[in-house]
C-alpha positions, 0 to 999 in steps of 0.5 A, a space after each residue: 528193623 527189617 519188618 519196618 521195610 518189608 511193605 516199602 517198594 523201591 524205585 530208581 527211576 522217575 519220580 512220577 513212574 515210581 508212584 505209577 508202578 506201585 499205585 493205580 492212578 486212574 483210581 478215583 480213590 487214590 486222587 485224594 493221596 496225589 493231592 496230599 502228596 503235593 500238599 506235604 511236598 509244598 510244605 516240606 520246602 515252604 521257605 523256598 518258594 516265592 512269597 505268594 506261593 507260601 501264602 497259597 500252600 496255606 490256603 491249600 492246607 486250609 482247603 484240605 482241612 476244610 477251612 478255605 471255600 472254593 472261591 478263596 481257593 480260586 482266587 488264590 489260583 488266579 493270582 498266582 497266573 497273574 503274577 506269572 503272566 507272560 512268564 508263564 512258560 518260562 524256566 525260571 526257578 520262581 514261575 515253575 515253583 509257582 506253577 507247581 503250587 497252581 498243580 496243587 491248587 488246582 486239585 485233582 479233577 476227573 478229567 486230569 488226575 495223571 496229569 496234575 501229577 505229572 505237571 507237579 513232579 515236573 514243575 519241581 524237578 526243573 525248578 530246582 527244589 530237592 528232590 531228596 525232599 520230594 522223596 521223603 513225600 514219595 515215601 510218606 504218602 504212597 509207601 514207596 522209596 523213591 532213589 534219588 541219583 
Protein backbone atom coordinates (compact mmCIF):
# COMPACT_ATOMS: atom_id res chain seq x y z
CA UNK A 1 0.00 0.00 0.00
CA UNK A 2 2.46 2.19 0.88
CA UNK A 3 4.28 2.14 -2.80
CA UNK A 4 0.63 2.76 -4.26
CA UNK A 5 1.45 6.54 -2.60
CA UNK A 6 5.16 6.95 -2.63
CA UNK A 7 4.96 9.02 -6.18
CA UNK A 8 1.67 10.98 -4.92
CA UNK A 9 2.59 14.64 -3.59
CA UNK A 10 0.30 16.24 -1.08
CA UNK A 11 -1.09 19.65 -0.86
CA UNK A 12 -2.75 21.75 1.43
CA UNK A 13 -3.30 24.60 -0.17
CA UNK A 14 -4.87 26.27 -3.10
CA UNK A 15 -6.07 24.25 -5.55
CA UNK A 16 -4.24 25.97 -8.43
CA UNK A 17 -0.82 26.47 -6.36
CA UNK A 18 -1.00 22.54 -5.93
CA UNK A 19 -0.97 21.52 -9.47
CA UNK A 20 1.76 24.63 -10.05
CA UNK A 21 4.12 23.15 -7.32
CA UNK A 22 4.30 20.12 -8.65
CA UNK A 23 3.96 20.81 -12.45
CA UNK A 24 5.69 23.23 -14.78
CA UNK A 25 2.76 24.99 -16.33
CA UNK A 26 4.55 27.03 -18.75
CA UNK A 27 5.48 23.62 -20.55
CA UNK A 28 3.74 23.51 -23.88
CA UNK A 29 3.71 19.81 -23.00
CA UNK A 30 1.85 19.88 -19.92
CA UNK A 31 -1.10 22.01 -21.73
CA UNK A 32 -2.70 18.91 -22.98
CA UNK A 33 -3.14 17.60 -18.98
CA UNK A 34 -4.93 21.38 -17.83
CA UNK A 35 -7.37 20.48 -20.76
CA UNK A 36 -8.26 16.81 -19.53
CA UNK A 37 -7.95 17.86 -16.23
CA UNK A 38 -11.03 20.35 -16.67
CA UNK A 39 -12.45 17.90 -18.83
CA UNK A 40 -12.88 15.03 -16.25
CA UNK A 41 -13.62 17.64 -13.79
CA UNK A 42 -16.66 18.52 -15.88
CA UNK A 43 -17.71 15.27 -16.07
CA UNK A 44 -17.33 14.14 -12.67
CA UNK A 45 -20.26 16.85 -11.77
CA UNK A 46 -21.87 16.79 -15.10
CA UNK A 47 -25.43 16.72 -13.43
CA UNK A 48 -24.67 19.86 -11.59
CA UNK A 49 -24.27 21.95 -14.11
CA UNK A 50 -27.05 23.81 -15.93
CA UNK A 51 -28.39 22.01 -19.21
CA UNK A 52 -26.59 23.70 -21.77
CA UNK A 53 -23.36 23.29 -20.07
CA UNK A 54 -23.94 19.39 -20.08
CA UNK A 55 -24.38 19.69 -23.45
CA UNK A 56 -21.17 21.50 -23.89
CA UNK A 57 -18.89 19.20 -21.61
CA UNK A 58 -20.13 16.67 -24.49
CA UNK A 59 -19.10 18.57 -27.00
CA UNK A 60 -15.77 18.79 -25.09
CA UNK A 61 -15.17 15.39 -24.69
CA UNK A 62 -15.96 15.12 -28.51
CA UNK A 63 -13.26 17.44 -29.41
CA UNK A 64 -10.85 15.76 -27.00
CA UNK A 65 -11.55 12.48 -28.99
CA UNK A 66 -11.64 14.11 -32.23
CA UNK A 67 -15.15 13.71 -33.11
CA UNK A 68 -16.14 17.76 -32.77
CA UNK A 69 -14.54 20.22 -35.54
CA UNK A 70 -13.48 23.68 -34.22
CA UNK A 71 -16.30 25.54 -35.54
CA UNK A 72 -18.91 23.30 -33.43
CA UNK A 73 -16.84 23.81 -30.74
CA UNK A 74 -16.81 27.70 -31.34
CA UNK A 75 -20.17 27.61 -31.37
CA UNK A 76 -20.98 25.97 -28.45
CA UNK A 77 -18.91 28.55 -26.76
CA UNK A 78 -20.92 31.30 -28.04
CA UNK A 79 -23.89 30.47 -26.81
CA UNK A 80 -23.02 29.62 -23.59
CA UNK A 81 -21.69 33.72 -23.59
CA UNK A 82 -24.84 34.44 -24.83
CA UNK A 83 -26.88 32.65 -22.45
CA UNK A 84 -24.71 34.58 -19.54
CA UNK A 85 -24.75 37.88 -21.20
CA UNK A 86 -25.34 40.62 -19.08
CA UNK A 87 -24.63 38.20 -16.42
CA UNK A 88 -21.56 37.52 -17.31
CA UNK A 89 -19.88 38.89 -14.10
CA UNK A 90 -22.31 37.98 -11.79
CA UNK A 91 -21.80 35.41 -8.51
CA UNK A 92 -24.44 33.15 -9.29
CA UNK A 93 -24.08 29.47 -9.07
CA UNK A 94 -25.43 29.05 -12.81
CA UNK A 95 -22.97 31.62 -14.72
CA UNK A 96 -19.64 30.74 -12.76
CA UNK A 97 -20.25 27.08 -13.79
CA UNK A 98 -20.88 27.92 -17.21
CA UNK A 99 -18.31 30.21 -17.24
CA UNK A 100 -16.11 27.26 -15.86
CA UNK A 101 -17.04 25.11 -18.69
CA UNK A 102 -16.48 28.22 -21.43
CA UNK A 103 -12.40 27.79 -19.57
CA UNK A 104 -12.87 24.31 -21.11
CA UNK A 105 -14.02 24.98 -24.19
CA UNK A 106 -11.93 27.65 -24.92
CA UNK A 107 -9.00 25.39 -24.52
CA UNK A 108 -5.32 25.94 -23.72
CA UNK A 109 -3.78 28.31 -26.19
CA UNK A 110 0.05 29.89 -26.17
CA UNK A 111 -1.00 33.12 -25.11
CA UNK A 112 -3.05 31.78 -21.55
CA UNK A 113 -2.26 28.50 -20.72
CA UNK A 114 -1.96 29.65 -16.34
CA UNK A 115 -4.59 31.58 -16.93
CA UNK A 116 -7.37 29.29 -18.36
CA UNK A 117 -6.44 27.14 -15.17
CA UNK A 118 -6.50 29.65 -13.15
CA UNK A 119 -10.06 31.16 -14.39
CA UNK A 120 -11.23 27.38 -14.18
CA UNK A 121 -10.31 26.58 -10.61
CA UNK A 122 -11.83 29.88 -9.73
CA UNK A 123 -15.14 29.57 -11.53
CA UNK A 124 -15.52 26.35 -9.67
CA UNK A 125 -14.50 26.98 -6.24
CA UNK A 126 -16.95 30.42 -6.16
CA UNK A 127 -19.93 28.24 -7.75
CA UNK A 128 -20.07 25.82 -5.21
CA UNK A 129 -19.10 22.68 -7.06
CA UNK A 130 -17.39 19.95 -4.42
CA UNK A 131 -14.13 20.65 -4.17
CA UNK A 132 -13.56 17.14 -2.90
CA UNK A 133 -14.81 16.21 -6.75
CA UNK A 134 -12.09 18.42 -7.94
CA UNK A 135 -9.67 16.86 -5.90
CA UNK A 136 -10.29 13.62 -7.18
CA UNK A 137 -9.45 15.23 -10.78
CA UNK A 138 -6.23 17.00 -9.03
CA UNK A 139 -5.01 13.41 -8.16
CA UNK A 140 -6.13 11.67 -11.51
CA UNK A 141 -4.54 13.93 -13.94
CA UNK A 142 -1.55 15.44 -12.21
CA UNK A 143 -0.54 12.78 -9.38
CA UNK A 144 -1.02 15.21 -6.57
CA UNK A 145 -3.26 15.04 -3.49
CA UNK A 146 -4.77 17.92 -3.11
CA UNK A 147 -6.35 18.46 0.80
CA UNK A 148 -9.58 19.96 0.93
CA UNK A 149 -10.04 21.69 4.38
Amino acid sequence: MLRLFRNLKMSRCDPFDAISATVNLDDPGQWGNAQRFMLDALERVTACLPSSAQAAVSVAKSRLTGRATVGSVATTRVKLWSEIEGRDQADEPDVLRIRATICELHGIDEQTPIDRLAFFLMFWERSGLSMVVLAGAIRDVYDVIYRVN
